[in-house]
mmCIF entry with sequence, helices, sheets and N, C-alpha, C, O atoms, coordinates in Angstrom:
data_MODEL
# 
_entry.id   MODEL 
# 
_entity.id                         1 
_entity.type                       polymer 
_entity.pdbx_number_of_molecules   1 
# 
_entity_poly.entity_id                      1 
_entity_poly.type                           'polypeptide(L)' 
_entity_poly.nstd_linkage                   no 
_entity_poly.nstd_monomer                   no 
_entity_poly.pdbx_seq_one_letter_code       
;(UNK)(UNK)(UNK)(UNK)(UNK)(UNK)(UNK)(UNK)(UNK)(UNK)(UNK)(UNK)(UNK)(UNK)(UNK)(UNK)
(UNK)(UNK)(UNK)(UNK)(UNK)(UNK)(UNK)(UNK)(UNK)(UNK)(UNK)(UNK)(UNK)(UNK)(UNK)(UNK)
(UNK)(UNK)(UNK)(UNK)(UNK)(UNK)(UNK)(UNK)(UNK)(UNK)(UNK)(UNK)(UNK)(UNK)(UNK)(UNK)
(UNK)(UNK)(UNK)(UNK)(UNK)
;
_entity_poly.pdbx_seq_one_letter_code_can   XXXXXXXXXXXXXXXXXXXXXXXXXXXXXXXXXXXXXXXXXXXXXXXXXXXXX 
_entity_poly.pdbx_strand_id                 A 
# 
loop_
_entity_poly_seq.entity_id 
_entity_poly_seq.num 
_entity_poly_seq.mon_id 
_entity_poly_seq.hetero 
1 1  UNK n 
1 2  UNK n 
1 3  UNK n 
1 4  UNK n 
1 5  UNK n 
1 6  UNK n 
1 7  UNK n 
1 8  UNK n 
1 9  UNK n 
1 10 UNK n 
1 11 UNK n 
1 12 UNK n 
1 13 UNK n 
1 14 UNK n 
1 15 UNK n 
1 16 UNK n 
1 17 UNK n 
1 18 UNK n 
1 19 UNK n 
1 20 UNK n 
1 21 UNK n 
1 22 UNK n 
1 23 UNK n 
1 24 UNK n 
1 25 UNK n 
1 26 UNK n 
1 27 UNK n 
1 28 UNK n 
1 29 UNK n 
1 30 UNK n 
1 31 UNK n 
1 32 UNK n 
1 33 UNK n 
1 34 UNK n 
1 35 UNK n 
1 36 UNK n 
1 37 UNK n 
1 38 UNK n 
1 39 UNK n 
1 40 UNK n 
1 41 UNK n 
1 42 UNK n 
1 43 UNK n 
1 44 UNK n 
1 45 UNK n 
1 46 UNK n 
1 47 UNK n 
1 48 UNK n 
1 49 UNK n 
1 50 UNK n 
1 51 UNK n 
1 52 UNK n 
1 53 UNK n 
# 
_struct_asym.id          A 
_struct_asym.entity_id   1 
# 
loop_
_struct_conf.conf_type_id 
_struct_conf.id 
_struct_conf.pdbx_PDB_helix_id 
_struct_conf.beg_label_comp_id 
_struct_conf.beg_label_asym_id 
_struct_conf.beg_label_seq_id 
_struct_conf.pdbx_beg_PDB_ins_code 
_struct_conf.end_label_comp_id 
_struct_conf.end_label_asym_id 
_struct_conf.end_label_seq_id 
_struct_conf.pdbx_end_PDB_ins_code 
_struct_conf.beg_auth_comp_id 
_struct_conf.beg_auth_asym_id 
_struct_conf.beg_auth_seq_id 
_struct_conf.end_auth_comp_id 
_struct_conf.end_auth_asym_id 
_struct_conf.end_auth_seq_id 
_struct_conf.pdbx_PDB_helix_class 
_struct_conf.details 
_struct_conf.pdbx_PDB_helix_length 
HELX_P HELX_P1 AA1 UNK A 15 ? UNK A 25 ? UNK A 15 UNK A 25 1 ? 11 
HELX_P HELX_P2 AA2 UNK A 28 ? UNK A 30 ? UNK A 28 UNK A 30 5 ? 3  
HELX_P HELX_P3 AA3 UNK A 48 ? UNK A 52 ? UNK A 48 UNK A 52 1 ? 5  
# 
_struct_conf_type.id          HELX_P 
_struct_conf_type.criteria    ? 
_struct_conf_type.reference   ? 
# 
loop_
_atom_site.group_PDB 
_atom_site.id 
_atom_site.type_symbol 
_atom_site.label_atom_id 
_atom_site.label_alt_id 
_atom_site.label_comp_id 
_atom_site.label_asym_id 
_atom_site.label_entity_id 
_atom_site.label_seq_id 
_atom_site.pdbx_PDB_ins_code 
_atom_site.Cartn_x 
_atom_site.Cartn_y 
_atom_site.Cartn_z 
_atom_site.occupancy 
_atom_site.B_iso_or_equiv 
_atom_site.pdbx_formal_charge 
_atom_site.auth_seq_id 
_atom_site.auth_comp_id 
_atom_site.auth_asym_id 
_atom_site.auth_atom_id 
_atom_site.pdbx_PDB_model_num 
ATOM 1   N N  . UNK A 1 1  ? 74.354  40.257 181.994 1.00 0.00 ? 1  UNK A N  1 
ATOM 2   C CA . UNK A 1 1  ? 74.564  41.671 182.289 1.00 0.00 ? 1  UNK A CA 1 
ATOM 3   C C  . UNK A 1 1  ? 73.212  42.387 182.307 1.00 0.00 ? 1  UNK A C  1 
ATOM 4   O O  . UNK A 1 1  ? 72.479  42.003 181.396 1.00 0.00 ? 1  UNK A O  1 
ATOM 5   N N  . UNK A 1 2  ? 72.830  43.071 182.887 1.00 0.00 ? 2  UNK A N  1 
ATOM 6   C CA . UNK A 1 2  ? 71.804  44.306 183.217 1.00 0.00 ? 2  UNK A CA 1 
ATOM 7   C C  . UNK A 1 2  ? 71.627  45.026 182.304 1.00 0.00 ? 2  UNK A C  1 
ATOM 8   O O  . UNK A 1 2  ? 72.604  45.584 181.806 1.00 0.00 ? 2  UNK A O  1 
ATOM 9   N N  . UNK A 1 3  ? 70.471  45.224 181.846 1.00 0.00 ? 3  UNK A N  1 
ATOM 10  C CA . UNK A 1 3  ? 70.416  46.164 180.819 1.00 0.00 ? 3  UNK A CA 1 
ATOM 11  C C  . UNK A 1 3  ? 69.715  47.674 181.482 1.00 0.00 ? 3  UNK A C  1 
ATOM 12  O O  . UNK A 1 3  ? 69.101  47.716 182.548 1.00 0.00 ? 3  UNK A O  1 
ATOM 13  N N  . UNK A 1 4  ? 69.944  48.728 180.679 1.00 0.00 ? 4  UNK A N  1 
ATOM 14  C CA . UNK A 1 4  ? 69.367  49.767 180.931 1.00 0.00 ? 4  UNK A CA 1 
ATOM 15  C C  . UNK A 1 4  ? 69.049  50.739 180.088 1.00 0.00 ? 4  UNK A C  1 
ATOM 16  O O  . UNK A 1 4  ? 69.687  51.792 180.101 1.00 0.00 ? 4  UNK A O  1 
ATOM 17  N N  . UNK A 1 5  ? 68.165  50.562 179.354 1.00 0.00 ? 5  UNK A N  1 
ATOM 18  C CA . UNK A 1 5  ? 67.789  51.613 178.296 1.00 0.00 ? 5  UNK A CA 1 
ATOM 19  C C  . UNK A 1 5  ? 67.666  53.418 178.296 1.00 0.00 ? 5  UNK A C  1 
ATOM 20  O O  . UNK A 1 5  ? 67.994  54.356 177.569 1.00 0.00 ? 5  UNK A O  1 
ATOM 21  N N  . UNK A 1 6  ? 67.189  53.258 179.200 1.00 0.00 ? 6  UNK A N  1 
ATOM 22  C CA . UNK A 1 6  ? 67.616  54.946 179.883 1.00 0.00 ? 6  UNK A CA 1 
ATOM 23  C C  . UNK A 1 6  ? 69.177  55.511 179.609 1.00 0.00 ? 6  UNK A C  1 
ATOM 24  O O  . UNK A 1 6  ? 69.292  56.715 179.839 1.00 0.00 ? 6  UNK A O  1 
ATOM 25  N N  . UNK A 1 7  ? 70.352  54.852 179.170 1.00 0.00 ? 7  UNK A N  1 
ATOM 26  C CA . UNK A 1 7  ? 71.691  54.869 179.372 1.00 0.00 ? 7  UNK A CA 1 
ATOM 27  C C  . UNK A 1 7  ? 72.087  54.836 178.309 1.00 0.00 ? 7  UNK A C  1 
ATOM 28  O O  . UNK A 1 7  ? 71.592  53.876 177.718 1.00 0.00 ? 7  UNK A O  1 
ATOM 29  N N  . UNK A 1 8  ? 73.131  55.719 177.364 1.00 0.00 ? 8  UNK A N  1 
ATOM 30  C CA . UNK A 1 8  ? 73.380  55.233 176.063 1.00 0.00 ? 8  UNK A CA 1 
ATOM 31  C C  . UNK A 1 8  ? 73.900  54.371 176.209 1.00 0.00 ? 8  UNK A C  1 
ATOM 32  O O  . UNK A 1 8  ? 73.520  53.460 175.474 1.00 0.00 ? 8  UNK A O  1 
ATOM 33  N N  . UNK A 1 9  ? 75.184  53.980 177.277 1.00 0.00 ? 9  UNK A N  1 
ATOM 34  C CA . UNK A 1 9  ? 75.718  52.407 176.819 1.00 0.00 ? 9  UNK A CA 1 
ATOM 35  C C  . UNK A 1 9  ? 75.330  51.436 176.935 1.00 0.00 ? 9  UNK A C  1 
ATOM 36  O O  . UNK A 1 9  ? 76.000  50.455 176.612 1.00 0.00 ? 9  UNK A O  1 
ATOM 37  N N  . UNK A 1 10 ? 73.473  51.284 177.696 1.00 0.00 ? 10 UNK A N  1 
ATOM 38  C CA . UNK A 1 10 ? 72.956  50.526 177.935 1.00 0.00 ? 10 UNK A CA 1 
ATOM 39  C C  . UNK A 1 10 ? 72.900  49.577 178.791 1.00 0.00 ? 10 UNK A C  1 
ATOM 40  O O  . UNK A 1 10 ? 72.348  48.477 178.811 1.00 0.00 ? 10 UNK A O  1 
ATOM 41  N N  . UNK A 1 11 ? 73.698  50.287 179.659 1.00 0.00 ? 11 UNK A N  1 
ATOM 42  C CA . UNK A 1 11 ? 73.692  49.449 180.888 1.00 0.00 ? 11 UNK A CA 1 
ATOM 43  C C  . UNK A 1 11 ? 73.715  50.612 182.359 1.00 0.00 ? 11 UNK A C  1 
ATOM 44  O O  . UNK A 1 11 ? 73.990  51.807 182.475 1.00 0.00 ? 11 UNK A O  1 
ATOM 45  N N  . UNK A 1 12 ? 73.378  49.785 183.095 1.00 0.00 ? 12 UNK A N  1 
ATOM 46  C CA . UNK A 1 12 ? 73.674  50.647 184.562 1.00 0.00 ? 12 UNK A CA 1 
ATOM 47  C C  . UNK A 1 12 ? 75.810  50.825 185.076 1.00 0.00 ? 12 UNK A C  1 
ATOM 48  O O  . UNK A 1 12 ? 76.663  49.941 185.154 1.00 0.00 ? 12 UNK A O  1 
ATOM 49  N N  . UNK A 1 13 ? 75.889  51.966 185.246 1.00 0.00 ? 13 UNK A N  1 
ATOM 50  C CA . UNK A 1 13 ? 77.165  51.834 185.920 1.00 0.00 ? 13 UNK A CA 1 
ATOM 51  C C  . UNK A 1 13 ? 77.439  50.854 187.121 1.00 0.00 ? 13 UNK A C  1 
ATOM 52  O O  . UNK A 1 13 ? 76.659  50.218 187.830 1.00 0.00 ? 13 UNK A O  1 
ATOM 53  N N  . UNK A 1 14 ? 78.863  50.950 187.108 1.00 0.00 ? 14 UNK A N  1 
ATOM 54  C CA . UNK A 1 14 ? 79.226  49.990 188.517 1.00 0.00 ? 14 UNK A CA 1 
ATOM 55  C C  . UNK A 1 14 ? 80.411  50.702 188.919 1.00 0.00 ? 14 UNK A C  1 
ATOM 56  O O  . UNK A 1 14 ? 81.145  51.464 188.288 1.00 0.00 ? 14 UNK A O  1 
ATOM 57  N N  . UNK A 1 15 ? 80.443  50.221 190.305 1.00 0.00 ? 15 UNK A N  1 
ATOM 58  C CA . UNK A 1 15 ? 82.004  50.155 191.272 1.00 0.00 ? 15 UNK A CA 1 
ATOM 59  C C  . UNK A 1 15 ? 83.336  50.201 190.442 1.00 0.00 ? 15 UNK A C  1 
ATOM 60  O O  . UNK A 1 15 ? 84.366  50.860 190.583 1.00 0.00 ? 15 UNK A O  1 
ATOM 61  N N  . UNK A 1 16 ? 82.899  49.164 189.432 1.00 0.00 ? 16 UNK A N  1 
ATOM 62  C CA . UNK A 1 16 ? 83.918  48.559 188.472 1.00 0.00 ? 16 UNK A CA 1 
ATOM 63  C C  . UNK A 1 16 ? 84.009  49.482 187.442 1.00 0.00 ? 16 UNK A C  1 
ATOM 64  O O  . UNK A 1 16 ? 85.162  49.471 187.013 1.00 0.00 ? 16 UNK A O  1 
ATOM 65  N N  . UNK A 1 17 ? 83.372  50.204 186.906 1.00 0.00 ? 17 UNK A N  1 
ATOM 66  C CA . UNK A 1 17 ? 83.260  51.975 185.961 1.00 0.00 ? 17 UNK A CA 1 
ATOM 67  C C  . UNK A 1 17 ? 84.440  52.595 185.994 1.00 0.00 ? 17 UNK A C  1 
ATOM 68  O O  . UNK A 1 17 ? 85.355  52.601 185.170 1.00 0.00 ? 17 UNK A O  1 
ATOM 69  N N  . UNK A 1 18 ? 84.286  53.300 187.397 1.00 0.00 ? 18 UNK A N  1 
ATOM 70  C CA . UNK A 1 18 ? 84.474  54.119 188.724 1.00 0.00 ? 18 UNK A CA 1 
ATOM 71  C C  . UNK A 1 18 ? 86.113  53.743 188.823 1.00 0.00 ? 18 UNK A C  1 
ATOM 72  O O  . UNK A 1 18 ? 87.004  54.486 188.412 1.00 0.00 ? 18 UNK A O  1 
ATOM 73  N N  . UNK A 1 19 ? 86.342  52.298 189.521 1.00 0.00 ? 19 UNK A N  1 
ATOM 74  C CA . UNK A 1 19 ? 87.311  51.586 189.750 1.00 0.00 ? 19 UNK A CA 1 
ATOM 75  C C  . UNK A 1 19 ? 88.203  51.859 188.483 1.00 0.00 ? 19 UNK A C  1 
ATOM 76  O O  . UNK A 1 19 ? 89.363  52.239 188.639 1.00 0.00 ? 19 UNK A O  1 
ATOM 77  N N  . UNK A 1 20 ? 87.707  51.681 187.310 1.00 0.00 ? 20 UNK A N  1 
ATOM 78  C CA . UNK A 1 20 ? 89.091  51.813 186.258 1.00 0.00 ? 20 UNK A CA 1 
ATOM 79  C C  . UNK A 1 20 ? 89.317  52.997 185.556 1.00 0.00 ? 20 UNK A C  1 
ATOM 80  O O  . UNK A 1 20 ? 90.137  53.149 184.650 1.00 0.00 ? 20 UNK A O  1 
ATOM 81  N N  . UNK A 1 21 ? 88.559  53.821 186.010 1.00 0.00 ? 21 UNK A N  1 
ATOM 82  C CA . UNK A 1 21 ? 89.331  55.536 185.852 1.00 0.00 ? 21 UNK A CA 1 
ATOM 83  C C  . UNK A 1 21 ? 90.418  55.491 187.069 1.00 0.00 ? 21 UNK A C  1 
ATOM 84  O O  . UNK A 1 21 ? 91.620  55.643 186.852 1.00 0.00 ? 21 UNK A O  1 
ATOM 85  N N  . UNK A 1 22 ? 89.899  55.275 188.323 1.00 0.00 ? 22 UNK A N  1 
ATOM 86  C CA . UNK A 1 22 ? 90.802  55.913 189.213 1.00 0.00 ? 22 UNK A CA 1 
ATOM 87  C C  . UNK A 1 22 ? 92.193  55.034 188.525 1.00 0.00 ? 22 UNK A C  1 
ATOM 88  O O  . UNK A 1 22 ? 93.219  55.473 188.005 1.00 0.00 ? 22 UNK A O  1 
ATOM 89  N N  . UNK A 1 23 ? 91.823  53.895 188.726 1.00 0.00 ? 23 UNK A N  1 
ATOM 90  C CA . UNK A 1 23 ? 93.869  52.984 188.139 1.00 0.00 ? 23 UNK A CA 1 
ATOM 91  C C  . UNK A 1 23 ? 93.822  53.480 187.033 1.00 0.00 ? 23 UNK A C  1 
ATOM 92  O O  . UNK A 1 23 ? 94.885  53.027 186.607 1.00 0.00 ? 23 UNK A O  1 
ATOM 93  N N  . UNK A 1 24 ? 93.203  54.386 185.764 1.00 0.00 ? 24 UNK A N  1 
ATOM 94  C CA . UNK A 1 24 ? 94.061  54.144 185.031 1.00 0.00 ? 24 UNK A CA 1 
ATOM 95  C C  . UNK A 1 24 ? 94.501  56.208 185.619 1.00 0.00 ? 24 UNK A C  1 
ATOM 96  O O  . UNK A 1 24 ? 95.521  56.574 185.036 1.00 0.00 ? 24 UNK A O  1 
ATOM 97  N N  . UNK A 1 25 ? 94.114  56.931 186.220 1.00 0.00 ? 25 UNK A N  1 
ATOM 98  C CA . UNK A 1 25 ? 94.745  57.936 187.107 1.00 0.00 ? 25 UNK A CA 1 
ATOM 99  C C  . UNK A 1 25 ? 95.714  57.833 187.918 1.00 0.00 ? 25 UNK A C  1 
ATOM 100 O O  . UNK A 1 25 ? 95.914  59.017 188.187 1.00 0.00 ? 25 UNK A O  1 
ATOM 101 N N  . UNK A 1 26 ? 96.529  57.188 188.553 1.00 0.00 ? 26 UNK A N  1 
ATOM 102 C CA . UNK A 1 26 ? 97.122  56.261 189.438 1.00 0.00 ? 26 UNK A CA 1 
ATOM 103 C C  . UNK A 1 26 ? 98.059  55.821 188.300 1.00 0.00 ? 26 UNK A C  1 
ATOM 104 O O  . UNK A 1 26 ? 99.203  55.715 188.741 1.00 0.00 ? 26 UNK A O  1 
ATOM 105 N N  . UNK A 1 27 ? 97.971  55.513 186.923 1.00 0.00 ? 27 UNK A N  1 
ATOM 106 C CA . UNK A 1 27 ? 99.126  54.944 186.536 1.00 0.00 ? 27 UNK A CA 1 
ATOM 107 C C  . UNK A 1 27 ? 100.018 56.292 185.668 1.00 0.00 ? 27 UNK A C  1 
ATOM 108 O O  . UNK A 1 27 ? 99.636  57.364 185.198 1.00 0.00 ? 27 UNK A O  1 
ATOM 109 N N  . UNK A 1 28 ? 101.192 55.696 185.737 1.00 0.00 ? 28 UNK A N  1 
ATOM 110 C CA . UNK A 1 28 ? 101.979 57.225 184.887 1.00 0.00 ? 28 UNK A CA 1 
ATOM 111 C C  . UNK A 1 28 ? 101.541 57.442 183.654 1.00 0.00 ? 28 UNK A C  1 
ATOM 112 O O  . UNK A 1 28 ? 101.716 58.615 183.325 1.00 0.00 ? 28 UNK A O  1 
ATOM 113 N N  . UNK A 1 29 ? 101.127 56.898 182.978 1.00 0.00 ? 29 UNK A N  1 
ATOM 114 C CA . UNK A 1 29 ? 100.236 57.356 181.396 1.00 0.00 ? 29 UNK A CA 1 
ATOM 115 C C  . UNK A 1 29 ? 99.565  58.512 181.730 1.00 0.00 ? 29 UNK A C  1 
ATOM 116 O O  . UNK A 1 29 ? 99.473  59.397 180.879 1.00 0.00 ? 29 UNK A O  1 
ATOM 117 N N  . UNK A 1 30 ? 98.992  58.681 183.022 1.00 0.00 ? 30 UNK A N  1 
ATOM 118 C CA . UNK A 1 30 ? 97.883  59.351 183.065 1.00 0.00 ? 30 UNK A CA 1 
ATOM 119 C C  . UNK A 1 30 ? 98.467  61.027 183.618 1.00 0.00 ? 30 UNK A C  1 
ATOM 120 O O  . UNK A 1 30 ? 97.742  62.008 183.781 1.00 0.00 ? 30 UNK A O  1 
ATOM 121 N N  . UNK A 1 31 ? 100.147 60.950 183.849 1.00 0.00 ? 31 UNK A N  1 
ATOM 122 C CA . UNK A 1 31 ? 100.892 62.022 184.272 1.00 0.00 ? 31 UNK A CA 1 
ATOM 123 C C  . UNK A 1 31 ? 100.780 63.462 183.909 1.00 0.00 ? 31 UNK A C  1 
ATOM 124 O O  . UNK A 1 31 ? 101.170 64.325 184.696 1.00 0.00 ? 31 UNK A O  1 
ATOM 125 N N  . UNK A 1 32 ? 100.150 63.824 182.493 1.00 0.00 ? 32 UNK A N  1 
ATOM 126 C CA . UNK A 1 32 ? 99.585  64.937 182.144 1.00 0.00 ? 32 UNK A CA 1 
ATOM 127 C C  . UNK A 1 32 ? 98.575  65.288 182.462 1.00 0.00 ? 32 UNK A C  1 
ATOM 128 O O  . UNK A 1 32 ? 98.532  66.455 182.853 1.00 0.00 ? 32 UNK A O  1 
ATOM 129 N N  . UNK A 1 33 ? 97.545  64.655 182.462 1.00 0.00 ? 33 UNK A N  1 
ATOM 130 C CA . UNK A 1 33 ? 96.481  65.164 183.668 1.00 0.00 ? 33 UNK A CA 1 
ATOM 131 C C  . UNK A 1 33 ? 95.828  65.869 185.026 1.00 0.00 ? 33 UNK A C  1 
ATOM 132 O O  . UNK A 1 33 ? 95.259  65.256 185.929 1.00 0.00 ? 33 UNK A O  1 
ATOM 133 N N  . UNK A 1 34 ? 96.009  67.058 184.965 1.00 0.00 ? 34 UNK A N  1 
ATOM 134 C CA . UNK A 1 34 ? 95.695  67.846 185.989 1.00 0.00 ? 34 UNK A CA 1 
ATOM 135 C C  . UNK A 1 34 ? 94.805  68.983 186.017 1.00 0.00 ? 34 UNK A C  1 
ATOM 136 O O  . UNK A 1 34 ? 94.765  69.948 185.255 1.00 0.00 ? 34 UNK A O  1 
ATOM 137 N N  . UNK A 1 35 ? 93.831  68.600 187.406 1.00 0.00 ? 35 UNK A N  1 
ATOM 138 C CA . UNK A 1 35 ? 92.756  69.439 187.997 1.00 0.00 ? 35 UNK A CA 1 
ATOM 139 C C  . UNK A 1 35 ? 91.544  69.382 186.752 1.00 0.00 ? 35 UNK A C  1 
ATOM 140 O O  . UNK A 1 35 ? 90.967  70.396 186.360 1.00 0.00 ? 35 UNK A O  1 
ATOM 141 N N  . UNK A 1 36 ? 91.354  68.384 186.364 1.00 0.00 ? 36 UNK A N  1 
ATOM 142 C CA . UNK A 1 36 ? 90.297  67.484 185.501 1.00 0.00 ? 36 UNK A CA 1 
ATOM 143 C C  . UNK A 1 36 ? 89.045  66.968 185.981 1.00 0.00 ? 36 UNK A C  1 
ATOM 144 O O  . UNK A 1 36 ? 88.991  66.049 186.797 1.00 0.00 ? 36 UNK A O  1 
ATOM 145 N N  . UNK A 1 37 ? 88.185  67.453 185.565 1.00 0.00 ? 37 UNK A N  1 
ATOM 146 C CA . UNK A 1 37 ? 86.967  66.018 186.176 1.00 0.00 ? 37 UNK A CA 1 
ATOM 147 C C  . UNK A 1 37 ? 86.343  65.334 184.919 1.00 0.00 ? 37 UNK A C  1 
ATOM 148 O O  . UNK A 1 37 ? 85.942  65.841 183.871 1.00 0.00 ? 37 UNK A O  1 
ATOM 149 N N  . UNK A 1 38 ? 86.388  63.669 185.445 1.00 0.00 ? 38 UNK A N  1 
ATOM 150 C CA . UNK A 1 38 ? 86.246  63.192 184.669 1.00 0.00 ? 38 UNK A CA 1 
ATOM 151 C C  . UNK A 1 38 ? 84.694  62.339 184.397 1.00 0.00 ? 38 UNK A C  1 
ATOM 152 O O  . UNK A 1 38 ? 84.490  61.288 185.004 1.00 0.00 ? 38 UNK A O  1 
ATOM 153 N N  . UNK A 1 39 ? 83.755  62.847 183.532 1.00 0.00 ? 39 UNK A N  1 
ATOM 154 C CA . UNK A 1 39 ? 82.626  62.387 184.028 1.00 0.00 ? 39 UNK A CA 1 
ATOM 155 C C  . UNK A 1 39 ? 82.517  60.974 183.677 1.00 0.00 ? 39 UNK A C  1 
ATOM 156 O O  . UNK A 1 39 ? 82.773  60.606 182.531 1.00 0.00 ? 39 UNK A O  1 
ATOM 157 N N  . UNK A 1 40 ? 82.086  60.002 184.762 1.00 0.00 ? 40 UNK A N  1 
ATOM 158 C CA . UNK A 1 40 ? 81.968  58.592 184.466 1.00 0.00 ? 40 UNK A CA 1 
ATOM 159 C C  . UNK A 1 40 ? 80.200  58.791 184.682 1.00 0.00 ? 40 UNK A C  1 
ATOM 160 O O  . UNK A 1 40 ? 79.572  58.960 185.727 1.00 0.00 ? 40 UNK A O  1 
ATOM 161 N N  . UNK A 1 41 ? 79.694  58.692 183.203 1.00 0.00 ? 41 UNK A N  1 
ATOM 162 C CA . UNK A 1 41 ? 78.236  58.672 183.540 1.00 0.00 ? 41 UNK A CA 1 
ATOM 163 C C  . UNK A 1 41 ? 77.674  57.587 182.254 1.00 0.00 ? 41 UNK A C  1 
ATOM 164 O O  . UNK A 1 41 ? 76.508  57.195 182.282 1.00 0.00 ? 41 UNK A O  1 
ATOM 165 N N  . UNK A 1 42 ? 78.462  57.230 181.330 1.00 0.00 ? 42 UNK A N  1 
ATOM 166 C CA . UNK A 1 42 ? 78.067  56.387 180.539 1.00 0.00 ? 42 UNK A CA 1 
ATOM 167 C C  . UNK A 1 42 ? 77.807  56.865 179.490 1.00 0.00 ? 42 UNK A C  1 
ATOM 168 O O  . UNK A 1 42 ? 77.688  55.863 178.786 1.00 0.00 ? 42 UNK A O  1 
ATOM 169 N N  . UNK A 1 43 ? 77.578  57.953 178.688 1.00 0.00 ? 43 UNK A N  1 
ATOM 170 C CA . UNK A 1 43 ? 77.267  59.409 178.128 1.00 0.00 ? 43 UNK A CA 1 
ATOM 171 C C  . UNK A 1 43 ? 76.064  59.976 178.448 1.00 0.00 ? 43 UNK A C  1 
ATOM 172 O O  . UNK A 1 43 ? 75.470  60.477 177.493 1.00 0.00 ? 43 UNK A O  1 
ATOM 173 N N  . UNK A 1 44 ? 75.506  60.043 179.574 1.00 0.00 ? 44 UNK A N  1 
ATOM 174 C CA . UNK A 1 44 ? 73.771  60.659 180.202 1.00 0.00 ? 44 UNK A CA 1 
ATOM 175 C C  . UNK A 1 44 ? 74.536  62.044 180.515 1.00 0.00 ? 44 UNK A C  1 
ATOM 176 O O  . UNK A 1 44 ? 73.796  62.920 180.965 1.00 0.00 ? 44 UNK A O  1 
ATOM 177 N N  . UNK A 1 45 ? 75.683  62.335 180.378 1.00 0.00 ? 45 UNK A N  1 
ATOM 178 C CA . UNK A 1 45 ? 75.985  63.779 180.226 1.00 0.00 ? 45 UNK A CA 1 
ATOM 179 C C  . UNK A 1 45 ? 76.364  64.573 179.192 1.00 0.00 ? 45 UNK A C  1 
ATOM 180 O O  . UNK A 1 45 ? 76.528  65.792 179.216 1.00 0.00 ? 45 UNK A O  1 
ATOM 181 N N  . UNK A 1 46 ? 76.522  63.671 178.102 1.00 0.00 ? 46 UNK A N  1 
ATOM 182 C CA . UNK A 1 46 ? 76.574  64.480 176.715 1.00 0.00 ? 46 UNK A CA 1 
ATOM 183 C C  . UNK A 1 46 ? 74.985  64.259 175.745 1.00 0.00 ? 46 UNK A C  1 
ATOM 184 O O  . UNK A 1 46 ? 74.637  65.158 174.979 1.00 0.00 ? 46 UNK A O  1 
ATOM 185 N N  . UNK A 1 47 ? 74.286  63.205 175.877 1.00 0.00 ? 47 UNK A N  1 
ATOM 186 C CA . UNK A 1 47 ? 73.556  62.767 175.071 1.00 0.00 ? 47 UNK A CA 1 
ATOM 187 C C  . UNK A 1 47 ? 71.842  63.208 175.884 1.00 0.00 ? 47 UNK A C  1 
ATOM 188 O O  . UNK A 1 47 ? 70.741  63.600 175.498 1.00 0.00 ? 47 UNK A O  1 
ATOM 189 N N  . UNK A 1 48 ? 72.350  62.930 176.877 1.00 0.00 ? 48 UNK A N  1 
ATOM 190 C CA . UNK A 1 48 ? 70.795  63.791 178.123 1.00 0.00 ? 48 UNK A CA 1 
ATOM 191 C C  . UNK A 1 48 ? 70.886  65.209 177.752 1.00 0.00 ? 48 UNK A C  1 
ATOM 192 O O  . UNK A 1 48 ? 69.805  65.785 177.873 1.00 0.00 ? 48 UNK A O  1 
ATOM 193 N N  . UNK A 1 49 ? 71.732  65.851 177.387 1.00 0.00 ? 49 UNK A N  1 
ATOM 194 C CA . UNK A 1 49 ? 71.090  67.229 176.770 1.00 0.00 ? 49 UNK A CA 1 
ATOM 195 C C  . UNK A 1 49 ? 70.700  67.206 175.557 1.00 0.00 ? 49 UNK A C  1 
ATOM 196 O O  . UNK A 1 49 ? 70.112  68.221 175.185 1.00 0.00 ? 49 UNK A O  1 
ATOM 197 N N  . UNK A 1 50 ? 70.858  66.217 174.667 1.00 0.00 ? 50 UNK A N  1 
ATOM 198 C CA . UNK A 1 50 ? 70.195  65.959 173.206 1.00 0.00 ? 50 UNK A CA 1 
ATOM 199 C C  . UNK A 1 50 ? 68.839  65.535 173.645 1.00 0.00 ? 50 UNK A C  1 
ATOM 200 O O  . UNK A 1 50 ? 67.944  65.998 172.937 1.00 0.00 ? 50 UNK A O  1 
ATOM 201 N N  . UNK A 1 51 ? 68.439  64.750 174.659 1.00 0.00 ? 51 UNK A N  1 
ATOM 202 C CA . UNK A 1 51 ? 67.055  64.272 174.904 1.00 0.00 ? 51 UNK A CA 1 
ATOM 203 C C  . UNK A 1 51 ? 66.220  65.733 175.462 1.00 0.00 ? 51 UNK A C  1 
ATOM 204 O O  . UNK A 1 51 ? 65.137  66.216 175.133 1.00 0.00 ? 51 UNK A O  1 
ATOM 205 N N  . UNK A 1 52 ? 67.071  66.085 176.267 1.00 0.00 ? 52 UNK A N  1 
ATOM 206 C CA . UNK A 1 52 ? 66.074  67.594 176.640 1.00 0.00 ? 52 UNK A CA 1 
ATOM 207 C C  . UNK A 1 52 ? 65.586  68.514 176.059 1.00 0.00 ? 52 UNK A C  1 
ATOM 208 O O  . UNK A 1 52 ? 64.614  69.152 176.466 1.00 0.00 ? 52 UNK A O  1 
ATOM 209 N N  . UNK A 1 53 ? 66.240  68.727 174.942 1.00 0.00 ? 53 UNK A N  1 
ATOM 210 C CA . UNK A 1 53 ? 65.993  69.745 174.243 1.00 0.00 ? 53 UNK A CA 1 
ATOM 211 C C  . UNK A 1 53 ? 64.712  69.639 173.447 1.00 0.00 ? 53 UNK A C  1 
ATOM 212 O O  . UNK A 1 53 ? 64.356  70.569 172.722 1.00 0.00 ? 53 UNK A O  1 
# 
């Protein structure tokens, strides 16, 4: 696997990330969910504002 230190989970995203939000959106579990965005970034959107500051 690829590493990526820049990334808290330490790796680079993939297709495959991406791919298992949308199915698990797509399945009825996910039926309460509406007009949501869901960030698939690995946490570089909660934890990149701890580095900026």
């Amino acid at each position: 696997a690829e590493k990526d230190d820049t990334v808290p989970v330490g790796r680079p995203g993939t297709g495959e990330d991406i791919a298992r939000v949308i199915t698990f959106l797509c399945d009825e579990k996910s039926d309460f969910i509406t007009g949501s965005i869901i960030p698939v970034t690995g946490g570089m959107d909660v934890l990149g504002k701890i580095y900026k500051a």
